[in-house]
C-alpha positions as protocol buffer text, in pm:
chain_id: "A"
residue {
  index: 1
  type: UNK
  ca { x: 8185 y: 9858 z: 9620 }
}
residue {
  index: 2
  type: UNK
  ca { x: 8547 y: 9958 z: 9483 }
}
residue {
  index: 3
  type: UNK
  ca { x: 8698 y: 9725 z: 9194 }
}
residue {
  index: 4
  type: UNK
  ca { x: 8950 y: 9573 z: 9401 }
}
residue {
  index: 5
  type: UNK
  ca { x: 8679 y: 9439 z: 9693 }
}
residue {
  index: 6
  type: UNK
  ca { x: 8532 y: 9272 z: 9370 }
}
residue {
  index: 7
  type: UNK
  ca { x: 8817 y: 9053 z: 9391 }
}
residue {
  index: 8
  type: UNK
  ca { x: 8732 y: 8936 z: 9730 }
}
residue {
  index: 9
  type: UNK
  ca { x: 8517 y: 8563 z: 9727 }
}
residue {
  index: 10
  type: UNK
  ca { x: 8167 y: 8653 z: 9725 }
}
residue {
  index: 11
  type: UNK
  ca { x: 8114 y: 8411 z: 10041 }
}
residue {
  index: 12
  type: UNK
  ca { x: 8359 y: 8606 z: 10212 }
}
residue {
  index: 13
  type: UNK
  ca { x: 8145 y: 8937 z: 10147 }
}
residue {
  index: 14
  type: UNK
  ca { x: 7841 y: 8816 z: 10279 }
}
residue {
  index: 15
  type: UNK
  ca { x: 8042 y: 8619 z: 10601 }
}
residue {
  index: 16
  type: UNK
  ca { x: 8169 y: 8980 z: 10648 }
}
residue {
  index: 17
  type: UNK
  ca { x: 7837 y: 9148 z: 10588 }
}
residue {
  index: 18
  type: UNK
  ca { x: 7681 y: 8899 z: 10840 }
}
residue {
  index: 19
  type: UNK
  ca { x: 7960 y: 8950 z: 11101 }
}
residue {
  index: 20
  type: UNK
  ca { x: 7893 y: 9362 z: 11036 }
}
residue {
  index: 21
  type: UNK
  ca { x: 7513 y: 9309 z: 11114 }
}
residue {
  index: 22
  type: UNK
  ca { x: 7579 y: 9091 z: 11428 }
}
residue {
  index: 23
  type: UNK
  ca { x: 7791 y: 9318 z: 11589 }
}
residue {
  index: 24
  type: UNK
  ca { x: 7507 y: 9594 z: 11595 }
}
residue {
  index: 25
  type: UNK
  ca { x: 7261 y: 9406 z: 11694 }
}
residue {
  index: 26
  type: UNK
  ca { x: 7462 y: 9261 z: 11976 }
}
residue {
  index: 27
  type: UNK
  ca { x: 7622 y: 9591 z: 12054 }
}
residue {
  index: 28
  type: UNK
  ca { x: 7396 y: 9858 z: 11979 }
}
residue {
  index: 29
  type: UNK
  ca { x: 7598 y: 10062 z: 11773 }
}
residue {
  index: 30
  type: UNK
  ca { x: 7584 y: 10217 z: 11415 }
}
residue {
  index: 31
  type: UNK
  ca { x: 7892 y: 10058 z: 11189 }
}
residue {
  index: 32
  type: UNK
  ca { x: 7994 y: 10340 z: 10978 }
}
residue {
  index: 33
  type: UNK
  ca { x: 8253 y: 10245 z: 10773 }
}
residue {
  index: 34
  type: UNK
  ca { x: 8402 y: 9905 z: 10744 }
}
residue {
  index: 35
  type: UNK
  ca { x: 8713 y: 9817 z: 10522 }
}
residue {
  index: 36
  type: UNK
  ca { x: 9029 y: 9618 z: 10430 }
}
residue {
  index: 37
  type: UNK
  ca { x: 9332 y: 9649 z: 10592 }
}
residue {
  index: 38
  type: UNK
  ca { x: 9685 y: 9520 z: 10573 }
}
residue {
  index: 39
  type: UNK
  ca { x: 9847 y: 9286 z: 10293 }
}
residue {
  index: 40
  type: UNK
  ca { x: 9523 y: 9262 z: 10096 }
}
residue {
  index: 41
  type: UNK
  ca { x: 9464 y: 9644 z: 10085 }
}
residue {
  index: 42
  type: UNK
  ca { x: 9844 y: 9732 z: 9998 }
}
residue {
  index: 43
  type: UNK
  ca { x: 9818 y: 9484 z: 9758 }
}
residue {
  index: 44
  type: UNK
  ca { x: 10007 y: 9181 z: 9802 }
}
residue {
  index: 45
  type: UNK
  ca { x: 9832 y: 8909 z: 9996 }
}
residue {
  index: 46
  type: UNK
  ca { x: 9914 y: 8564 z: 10000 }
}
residue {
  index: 47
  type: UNK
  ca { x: 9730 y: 8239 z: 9971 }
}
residue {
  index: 48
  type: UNK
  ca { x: 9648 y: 8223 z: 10294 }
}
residue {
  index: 49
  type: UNK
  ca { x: 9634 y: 8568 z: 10363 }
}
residue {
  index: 50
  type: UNK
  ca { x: 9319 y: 8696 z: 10650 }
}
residue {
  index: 51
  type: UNK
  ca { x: 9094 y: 8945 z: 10577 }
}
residue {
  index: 52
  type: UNK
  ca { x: 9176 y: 9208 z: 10822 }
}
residue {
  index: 53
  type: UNK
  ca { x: 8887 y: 9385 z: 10861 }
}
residue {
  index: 54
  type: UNK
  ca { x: 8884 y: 9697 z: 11010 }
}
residue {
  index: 55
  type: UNK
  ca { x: 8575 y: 9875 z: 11141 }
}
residue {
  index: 56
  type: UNK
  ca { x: 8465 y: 10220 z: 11282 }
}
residue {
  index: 57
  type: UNK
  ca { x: 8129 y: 10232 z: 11473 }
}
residue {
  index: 58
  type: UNK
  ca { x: 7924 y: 10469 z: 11729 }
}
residue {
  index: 59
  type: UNK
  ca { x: 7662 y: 10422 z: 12022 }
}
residue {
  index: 60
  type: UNK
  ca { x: 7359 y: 10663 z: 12044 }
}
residue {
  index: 61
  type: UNK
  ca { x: 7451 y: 10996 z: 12178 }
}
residue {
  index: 62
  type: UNK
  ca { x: 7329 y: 10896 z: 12560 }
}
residue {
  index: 63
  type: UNK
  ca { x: 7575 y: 10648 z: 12544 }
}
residue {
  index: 64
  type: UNK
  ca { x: 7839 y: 10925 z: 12544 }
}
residue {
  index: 65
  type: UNK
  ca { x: 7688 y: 11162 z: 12793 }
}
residue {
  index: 66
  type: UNK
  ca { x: 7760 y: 10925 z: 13097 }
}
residue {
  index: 67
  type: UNK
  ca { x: 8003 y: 11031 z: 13402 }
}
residue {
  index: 68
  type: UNK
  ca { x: 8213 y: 10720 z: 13315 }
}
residue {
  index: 69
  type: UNK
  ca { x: 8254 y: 10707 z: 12931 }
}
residue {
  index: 70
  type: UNK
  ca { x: 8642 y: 10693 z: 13004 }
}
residue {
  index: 71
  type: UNK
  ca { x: 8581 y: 10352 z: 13129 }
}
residue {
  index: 72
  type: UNK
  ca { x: 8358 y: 10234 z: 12927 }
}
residue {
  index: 73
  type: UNK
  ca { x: 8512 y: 9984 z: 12582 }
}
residue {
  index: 74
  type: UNK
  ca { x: 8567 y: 10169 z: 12295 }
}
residue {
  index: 75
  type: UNK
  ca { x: 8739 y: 9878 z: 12098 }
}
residue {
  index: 76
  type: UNK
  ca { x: 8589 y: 9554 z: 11924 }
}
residue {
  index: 77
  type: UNK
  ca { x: 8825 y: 9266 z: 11895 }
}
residue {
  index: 78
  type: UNK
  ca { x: 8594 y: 8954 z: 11871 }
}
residue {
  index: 79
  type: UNK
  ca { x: 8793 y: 8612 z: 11843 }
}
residue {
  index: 80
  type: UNK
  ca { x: 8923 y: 8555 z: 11447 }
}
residue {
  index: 81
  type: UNK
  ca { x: 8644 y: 8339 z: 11292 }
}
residue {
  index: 82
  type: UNK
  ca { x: 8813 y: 8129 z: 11013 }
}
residue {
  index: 83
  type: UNK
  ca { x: 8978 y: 8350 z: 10769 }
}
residue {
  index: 84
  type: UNK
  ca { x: 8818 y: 8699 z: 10902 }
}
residue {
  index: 85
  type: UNK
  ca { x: 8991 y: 8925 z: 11135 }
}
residue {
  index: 86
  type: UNK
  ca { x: 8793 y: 9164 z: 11288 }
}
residue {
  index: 87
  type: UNK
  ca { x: 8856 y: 9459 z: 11502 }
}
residue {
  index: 88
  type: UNK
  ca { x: 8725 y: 9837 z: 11535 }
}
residue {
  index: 89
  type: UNK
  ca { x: 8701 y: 10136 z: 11689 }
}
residue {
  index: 90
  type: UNK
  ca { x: 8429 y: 10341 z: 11862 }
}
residue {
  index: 91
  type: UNK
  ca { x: 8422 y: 10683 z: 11632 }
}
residue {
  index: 92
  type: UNK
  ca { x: 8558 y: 10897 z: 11990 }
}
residue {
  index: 93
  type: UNK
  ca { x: 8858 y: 10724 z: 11972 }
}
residue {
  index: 94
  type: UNK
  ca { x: 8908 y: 10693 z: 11616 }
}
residue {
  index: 95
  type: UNK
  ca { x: 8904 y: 11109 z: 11576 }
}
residue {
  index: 96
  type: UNK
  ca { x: 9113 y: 11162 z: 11862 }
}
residue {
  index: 97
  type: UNK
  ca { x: 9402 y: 10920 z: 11669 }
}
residue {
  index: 98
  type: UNK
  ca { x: 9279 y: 11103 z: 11391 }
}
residue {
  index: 99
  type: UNK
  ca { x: 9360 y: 11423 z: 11530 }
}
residue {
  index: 100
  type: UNK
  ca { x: 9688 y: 11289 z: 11650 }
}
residue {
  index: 101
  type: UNK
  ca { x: 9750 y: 11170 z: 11251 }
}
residue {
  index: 102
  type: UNK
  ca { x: 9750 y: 10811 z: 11374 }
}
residue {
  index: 103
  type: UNK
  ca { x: 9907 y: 10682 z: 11024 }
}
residue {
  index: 104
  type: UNK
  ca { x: 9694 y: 10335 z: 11046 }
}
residue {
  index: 105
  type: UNK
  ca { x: 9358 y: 10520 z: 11089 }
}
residue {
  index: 106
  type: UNK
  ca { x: 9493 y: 10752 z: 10830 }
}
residue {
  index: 107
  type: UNK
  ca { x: 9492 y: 10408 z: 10580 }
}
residue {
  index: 108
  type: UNK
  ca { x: 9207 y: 10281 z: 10677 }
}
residue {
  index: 109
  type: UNK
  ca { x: 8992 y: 10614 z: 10559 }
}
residue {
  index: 110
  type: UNK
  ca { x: 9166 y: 10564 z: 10216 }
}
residue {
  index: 111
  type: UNK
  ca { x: 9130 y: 10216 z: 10214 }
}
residue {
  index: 112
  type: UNK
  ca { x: 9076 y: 10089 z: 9837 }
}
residue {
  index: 113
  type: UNK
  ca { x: 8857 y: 9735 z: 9948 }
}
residue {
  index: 114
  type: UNK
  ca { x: 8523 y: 9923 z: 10143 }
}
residue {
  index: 115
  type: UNK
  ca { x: 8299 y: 9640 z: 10225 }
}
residue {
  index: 116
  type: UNK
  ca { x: 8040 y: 9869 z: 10399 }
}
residue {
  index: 117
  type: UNK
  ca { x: 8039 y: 10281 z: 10439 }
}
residue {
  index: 118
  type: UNK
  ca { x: 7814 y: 10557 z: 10559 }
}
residue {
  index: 119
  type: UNK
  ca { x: 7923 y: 10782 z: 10242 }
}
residue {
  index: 120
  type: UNK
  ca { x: 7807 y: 11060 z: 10363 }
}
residue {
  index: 121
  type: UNK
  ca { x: 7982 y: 11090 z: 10677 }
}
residue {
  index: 122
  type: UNK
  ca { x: 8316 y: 10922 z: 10462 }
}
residue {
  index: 123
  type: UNK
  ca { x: 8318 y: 11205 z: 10258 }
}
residue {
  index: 124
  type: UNK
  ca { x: 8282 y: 11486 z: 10534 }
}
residue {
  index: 125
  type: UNK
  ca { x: 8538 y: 11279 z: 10731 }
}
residue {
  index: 126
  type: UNK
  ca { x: 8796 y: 11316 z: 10460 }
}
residue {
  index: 127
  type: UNK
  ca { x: 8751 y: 11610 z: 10428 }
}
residue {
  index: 128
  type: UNK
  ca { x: 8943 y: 11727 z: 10660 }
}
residue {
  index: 129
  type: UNK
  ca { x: 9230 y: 11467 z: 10632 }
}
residue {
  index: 130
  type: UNK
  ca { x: 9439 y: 11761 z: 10456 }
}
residue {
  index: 131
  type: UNK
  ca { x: 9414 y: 11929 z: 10731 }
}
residue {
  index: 132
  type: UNK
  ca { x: 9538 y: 11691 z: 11004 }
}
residue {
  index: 133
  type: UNK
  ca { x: 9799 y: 11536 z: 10824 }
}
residue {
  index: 134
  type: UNK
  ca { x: 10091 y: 11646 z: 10974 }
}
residue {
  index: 135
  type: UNK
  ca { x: 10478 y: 11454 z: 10882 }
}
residue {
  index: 136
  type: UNK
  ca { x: 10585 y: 11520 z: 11208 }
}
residue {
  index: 137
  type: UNK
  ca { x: 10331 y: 11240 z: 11350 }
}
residue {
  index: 138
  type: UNK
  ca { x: 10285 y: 11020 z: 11069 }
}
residue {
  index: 139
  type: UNK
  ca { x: 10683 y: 10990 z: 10954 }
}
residue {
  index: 140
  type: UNK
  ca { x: 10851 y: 10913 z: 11311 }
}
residue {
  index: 141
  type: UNK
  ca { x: 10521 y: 10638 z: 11284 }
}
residue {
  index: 142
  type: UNK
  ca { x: 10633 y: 10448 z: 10989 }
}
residue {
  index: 143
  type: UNK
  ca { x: 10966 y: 10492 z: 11070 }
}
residue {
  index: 144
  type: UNK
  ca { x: 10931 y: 10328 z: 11381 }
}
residue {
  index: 145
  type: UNK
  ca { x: 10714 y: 10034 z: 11212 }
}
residue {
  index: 146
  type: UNK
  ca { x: 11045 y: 9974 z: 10995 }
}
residue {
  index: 147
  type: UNK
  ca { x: 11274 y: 9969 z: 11298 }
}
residue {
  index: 148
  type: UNK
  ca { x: 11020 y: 9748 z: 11460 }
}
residue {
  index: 149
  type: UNK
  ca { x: 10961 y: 9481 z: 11230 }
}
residue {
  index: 150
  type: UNK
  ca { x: 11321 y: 9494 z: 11104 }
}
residue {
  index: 151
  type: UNK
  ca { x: 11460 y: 9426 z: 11453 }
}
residue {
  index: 152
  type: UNK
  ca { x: 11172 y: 9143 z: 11488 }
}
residue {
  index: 153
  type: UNK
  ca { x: 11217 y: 8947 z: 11234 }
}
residue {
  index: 154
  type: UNK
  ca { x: 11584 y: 8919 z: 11098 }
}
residue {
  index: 155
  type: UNK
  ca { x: 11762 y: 8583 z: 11122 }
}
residue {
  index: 156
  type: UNK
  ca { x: 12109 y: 8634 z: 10968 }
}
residue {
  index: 157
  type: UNK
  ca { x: 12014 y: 8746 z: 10602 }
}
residue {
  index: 158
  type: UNK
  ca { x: 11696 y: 8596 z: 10621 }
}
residue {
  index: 159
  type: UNK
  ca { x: 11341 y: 8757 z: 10616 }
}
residue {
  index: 160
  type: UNK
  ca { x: 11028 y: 8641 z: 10576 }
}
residue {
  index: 161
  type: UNK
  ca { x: 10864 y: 8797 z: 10274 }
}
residue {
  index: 162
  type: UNK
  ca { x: 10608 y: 8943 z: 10483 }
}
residue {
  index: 163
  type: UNK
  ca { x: 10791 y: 9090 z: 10694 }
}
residue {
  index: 164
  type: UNK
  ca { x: 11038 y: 9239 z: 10432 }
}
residue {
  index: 165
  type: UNK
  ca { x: 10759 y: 9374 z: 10282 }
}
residue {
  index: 166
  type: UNK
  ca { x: 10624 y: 9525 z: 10552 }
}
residue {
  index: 167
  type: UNK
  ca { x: 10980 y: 9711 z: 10633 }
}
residue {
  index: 168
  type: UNK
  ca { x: 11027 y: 9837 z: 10298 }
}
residue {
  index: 169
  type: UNK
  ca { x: 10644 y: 9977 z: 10259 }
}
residue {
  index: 170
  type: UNK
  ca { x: 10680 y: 10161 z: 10565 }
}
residue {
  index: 171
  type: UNK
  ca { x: 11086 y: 10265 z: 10518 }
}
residue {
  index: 172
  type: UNK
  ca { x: 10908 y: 10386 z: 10144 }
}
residue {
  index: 173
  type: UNK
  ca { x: 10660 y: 10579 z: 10339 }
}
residue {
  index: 174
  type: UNK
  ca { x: 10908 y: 10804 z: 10512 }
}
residue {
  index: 175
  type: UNK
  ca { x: 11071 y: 10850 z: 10171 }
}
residue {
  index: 176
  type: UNK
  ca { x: 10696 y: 10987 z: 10032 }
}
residue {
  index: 177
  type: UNK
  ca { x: 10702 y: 11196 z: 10337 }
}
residue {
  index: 178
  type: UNK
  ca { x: 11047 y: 11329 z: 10313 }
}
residue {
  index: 179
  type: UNK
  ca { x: 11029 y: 11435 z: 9934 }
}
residue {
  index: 180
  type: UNK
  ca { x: 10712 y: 11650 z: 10047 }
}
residue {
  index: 181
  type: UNK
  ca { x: 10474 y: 11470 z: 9819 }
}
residue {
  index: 182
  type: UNK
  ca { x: 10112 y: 11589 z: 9866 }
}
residue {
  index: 183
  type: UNK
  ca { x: 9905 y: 11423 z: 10139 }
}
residue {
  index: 184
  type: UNK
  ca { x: 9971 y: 11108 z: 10327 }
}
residue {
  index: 185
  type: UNK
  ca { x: 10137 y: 10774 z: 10162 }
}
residue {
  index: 186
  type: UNK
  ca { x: 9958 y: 10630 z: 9939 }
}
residue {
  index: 187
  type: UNK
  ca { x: 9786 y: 10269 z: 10070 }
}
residue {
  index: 188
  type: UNK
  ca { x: 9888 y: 10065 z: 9761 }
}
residue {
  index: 189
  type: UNK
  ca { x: 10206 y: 9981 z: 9754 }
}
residue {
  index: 190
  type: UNK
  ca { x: 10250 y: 9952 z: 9417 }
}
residue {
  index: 191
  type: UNK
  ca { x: 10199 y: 10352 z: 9383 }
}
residue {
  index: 192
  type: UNK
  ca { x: 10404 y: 10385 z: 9696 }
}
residue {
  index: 193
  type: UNK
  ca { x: 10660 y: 10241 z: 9453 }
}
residue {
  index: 194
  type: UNK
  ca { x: 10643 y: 10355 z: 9173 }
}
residue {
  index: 195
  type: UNK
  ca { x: 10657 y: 10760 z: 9375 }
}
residue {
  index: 196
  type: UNK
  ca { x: 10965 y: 10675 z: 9558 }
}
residue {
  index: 197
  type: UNK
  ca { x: 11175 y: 10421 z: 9352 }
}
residue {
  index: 198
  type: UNK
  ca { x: 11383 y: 10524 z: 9077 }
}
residue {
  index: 199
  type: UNK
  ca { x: 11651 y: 10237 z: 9010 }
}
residue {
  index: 200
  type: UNK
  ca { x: 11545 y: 9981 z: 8844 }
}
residue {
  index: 201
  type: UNK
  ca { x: 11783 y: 9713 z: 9002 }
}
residue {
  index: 202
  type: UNK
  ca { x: 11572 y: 9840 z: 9309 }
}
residue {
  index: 203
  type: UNK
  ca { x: 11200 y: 9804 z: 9144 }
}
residue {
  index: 204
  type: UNK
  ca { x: 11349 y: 9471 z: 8986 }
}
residue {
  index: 205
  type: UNK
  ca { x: 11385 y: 9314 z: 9306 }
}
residue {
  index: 206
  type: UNK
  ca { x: 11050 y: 9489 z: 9431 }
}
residue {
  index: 207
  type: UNK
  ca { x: 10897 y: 9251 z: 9187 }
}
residue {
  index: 208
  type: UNK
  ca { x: 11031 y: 8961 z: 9225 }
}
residue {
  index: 209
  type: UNK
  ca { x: 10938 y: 8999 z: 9657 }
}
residue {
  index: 210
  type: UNK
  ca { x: 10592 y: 9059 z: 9540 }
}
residue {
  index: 211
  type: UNK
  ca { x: 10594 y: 8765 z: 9329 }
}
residue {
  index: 212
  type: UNK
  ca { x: 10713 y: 8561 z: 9564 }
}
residue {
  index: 213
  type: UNK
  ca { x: 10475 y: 8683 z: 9858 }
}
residue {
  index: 214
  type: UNK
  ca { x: 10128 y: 8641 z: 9620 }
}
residue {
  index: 215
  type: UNK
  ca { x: 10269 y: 8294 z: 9539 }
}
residue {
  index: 216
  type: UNK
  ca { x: 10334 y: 8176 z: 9903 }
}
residue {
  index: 217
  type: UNK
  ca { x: 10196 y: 8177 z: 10239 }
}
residue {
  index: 218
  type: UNK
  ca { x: 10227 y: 8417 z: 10493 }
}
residue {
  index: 219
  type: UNK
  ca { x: 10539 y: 8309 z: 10639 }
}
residue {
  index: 220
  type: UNK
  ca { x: 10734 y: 8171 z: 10355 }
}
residue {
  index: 221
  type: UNK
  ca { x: 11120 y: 8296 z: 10423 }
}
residue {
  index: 222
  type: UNK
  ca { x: 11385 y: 8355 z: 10222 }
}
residue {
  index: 223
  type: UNK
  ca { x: 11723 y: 8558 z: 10148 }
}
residue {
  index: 224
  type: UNK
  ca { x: 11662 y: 8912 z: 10053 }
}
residue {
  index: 225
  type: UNK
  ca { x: 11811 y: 9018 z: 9683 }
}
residue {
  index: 226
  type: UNK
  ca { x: 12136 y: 9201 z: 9696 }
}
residue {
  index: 227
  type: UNK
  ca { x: 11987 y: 9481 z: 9605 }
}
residue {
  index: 228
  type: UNK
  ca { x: 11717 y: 9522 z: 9860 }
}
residue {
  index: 229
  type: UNK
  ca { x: 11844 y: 9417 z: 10158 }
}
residue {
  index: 230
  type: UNK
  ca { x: 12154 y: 9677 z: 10067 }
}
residue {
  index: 231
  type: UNK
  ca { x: 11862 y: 9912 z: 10045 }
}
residue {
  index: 232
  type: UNK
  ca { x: 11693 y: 9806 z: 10354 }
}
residue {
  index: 233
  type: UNK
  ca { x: 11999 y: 9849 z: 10627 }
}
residue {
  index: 234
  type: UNK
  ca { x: 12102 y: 10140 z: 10432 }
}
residue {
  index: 235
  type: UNK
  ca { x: 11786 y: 10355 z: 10458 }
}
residue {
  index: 236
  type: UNK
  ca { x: 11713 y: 10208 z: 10828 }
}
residue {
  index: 237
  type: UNK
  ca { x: 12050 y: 10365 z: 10890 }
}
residue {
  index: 238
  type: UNK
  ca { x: 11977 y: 10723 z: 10714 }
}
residue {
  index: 239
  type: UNK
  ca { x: 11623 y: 10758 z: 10814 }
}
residue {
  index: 240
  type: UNK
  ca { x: 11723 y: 10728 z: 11203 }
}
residue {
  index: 241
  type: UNK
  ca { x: 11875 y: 11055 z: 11162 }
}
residue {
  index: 242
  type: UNK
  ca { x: 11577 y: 11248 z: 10988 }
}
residue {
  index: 243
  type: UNK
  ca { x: 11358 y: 11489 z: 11151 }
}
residue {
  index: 244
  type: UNK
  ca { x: 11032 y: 11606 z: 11017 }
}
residue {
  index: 245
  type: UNK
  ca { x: 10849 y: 11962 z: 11035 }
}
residue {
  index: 246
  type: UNK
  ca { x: 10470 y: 11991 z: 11194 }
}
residue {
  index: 247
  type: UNK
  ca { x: 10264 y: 12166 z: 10989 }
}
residue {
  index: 248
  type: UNK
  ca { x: 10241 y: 12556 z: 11053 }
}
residue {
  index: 249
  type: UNK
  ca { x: 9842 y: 12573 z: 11132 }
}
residue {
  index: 250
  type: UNK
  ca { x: 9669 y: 12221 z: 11218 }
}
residue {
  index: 251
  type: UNK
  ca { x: 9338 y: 12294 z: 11345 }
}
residue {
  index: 252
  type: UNK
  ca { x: 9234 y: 12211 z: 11675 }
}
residue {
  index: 253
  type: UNK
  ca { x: 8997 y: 11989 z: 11783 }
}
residue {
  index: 254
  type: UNK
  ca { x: 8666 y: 12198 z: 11728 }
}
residue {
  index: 255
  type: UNK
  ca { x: 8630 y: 12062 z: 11362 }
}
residue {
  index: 256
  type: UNK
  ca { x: 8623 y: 11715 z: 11496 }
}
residue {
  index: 257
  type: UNK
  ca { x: 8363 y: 11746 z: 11807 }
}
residue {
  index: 258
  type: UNK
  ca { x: 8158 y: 11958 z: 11536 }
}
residue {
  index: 259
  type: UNK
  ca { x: 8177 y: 11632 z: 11316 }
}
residue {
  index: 260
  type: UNK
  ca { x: 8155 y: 11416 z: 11623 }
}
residue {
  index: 261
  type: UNK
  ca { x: 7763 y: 11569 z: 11732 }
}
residue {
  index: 262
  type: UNK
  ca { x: 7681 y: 11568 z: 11396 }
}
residue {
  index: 263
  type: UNK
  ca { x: 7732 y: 11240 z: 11325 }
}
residue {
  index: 264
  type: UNK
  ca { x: 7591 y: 11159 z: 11673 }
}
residue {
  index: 265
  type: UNK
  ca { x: 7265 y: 11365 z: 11576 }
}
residue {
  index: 266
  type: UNK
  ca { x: 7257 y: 11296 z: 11190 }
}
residue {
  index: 267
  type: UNK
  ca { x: 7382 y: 10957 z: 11124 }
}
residue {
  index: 268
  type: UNK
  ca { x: 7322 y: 10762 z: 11451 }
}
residue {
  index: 269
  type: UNK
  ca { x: 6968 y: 10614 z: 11563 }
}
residue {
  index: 270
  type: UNK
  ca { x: 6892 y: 10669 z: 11937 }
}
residue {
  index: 271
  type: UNK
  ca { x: 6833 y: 10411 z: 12128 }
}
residue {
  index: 272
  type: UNK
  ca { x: 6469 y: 10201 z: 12160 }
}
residue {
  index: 273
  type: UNK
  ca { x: 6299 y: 10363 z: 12429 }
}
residue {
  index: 274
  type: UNK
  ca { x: 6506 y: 10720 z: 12497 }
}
């Protein structure tokens, strides 16, 4: 359990635990890996902030070898039950965004709240995340989540701080891209900062956003600072123009089937019965 999950209400744990052992019972599948995603794993939930839990699971192998597993759900997306938001993946489609350096997947792997992991199948998995990194996927990603949410949500010079937030973590993930830093963008956005901000009228008004987000709820509004919403249109502007470079030599997609039957043989009971 990492330090910052210990910050999480114990209550909520267990409901999460509970909701974790539910869904394989009712299911059948193996729940590998189970974490924290959005505002509370960056770092700067509100109040009345969800927990966005975000889980990757498999069937037994036989489940797989079936003439229409193309057709058959691969997502979990059970109704929100109070505070806890719950959706995952079946591990197919998780390592074919994986391959494609699907920059969400990407942050849950290095997600600092785990609530539940297989860590020996974590560790193999990230293995190889070097490897399928790739700019060329994950930058045009978060600078399309900037575009996105910054064409969403503006009302005249007014944000919400959630959603300013959001723009700026993702507009300071193409800037950790673009300088070349090693590996992808950091998941705390406090690090994601403190890599890619030097002014410190800039890292001023950083703070005071933050403040005001971990003070409020979720859709408090308000004017942005001079100084980052100058920062805001200006880098929307600039990155639109950027192009990234693939990496020379990804691997192909043998590592991850060679994971995939591993797992299936290694880490996944078969079903009762088979």
């Amino acid at each position: 359990m990492s330090e910052v999950e210990n910050q999480s209400e114990p209550s909520v744990r267990a409901r999460i635990s509970n909701r974790i052992d539910q869904l394989e019972a009712a299911r059948g599948v193996t729940v590998l890996y189970t974490c924290e995603s959005g505002s509370r794993a960056w770092g700067f939930p509100s109040i009345d902030s969800d927990y966005d839990v975000r889980l990757i699971y498999a069937h037994p192998r036989d489940w797989y070898l079936s003439i229409d597993v193309e057709q058959r759900d691969d997502t979990v997306d059970p109704p929100i039950d109070g505070e806890i938001d719950l959706h995952g993946w079946d591990l197919r489609k998780a390592l074919r965004l994986f391959r494609a350096a699907n920059p969400t997947l990407l942050e849950w792997l290095r997600s600092p709240i785990v609530y539940r992991a297989n860590e020996v199948v974590m560790a193999r998995w990230r293995s190889l995340l070097s490897d399928y990194h790739t700019p060329a996927a994950v930058g045009p990603a978060y600078r399309g989540m900037a575009q996105s949410v910054a064409e969403q949500n503006r009302t005249d010079d007014t944000m919400s701080h959630k959603a300013s937030l959001y723009v700026l973590r993702a507009l300071l993930a193409v800037r950790w891209i673009e300088r070349g830093e090693d590996g992808p963008p950091p998941v705390r956005f406090e690090r994601l900062v403190d890599a890619t901000v030097d002014r410190t009228d800039l890292r001023e008004a950083v703070e005071a956003l933050l403040a005001h987000k971990r003070a409020g709820r979720e859709q408090d509004e308000g004017p942005c600072l001079p100084a980052l919403h100058n920062f805001i249109e200006a880098e929307l502007d600039r990155q639109a123009g950027l192009s990234f470079a693939d990496s020379p030599a990804r691997p192909g997609i043998a590592p991850l089937n060679s994971f995939f039957r591993w797992v299936l043989t290694h880490h996944v009971p078969e079903e009762e019965g088979e």
